[in-house]
C-alpha positions, 0 to 999 in steps of 0.5 A: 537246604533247598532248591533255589527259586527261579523266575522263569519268565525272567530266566527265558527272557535273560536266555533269549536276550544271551541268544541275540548277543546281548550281555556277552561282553565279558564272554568271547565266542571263540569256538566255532561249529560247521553245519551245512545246510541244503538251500531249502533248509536254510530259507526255512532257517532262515524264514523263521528267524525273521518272523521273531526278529533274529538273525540266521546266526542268532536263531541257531544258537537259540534254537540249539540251547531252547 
């Protein structure tokens, strides 16, 4: 018995896209967080997400599972 193979550049590609919201048709986001932010915090929050092309929303939930 082994460890299964994983195609990593394959595996960060499929997180990054679950990231965006897509393929999450069978999945609900239902549960919900509230984080406050200071208005510089979230223009650099902000700023970063689009330099890759992402929403706040999206950058954070990236963020948090990377």
């Amino acid at each position: 018995m082994g460890f299964k193979n994983i195609n990593t550049e394959k595996a960060s590609v499929n997180f990054i896209n679950n990231a965006r919201g897509d393929k999450i048709k069978t999945q609900k986001r239902d549960k919900k967080i509230l984080v406050c932010f200071t208005q510089d915090e979230y223009d650099r929050i902000k700023e970063s997400a689009l330099q890759i092309g992402m929403g706040v929303n999206q950058y954070i939930r990236y963020k948090l599972f990377i």
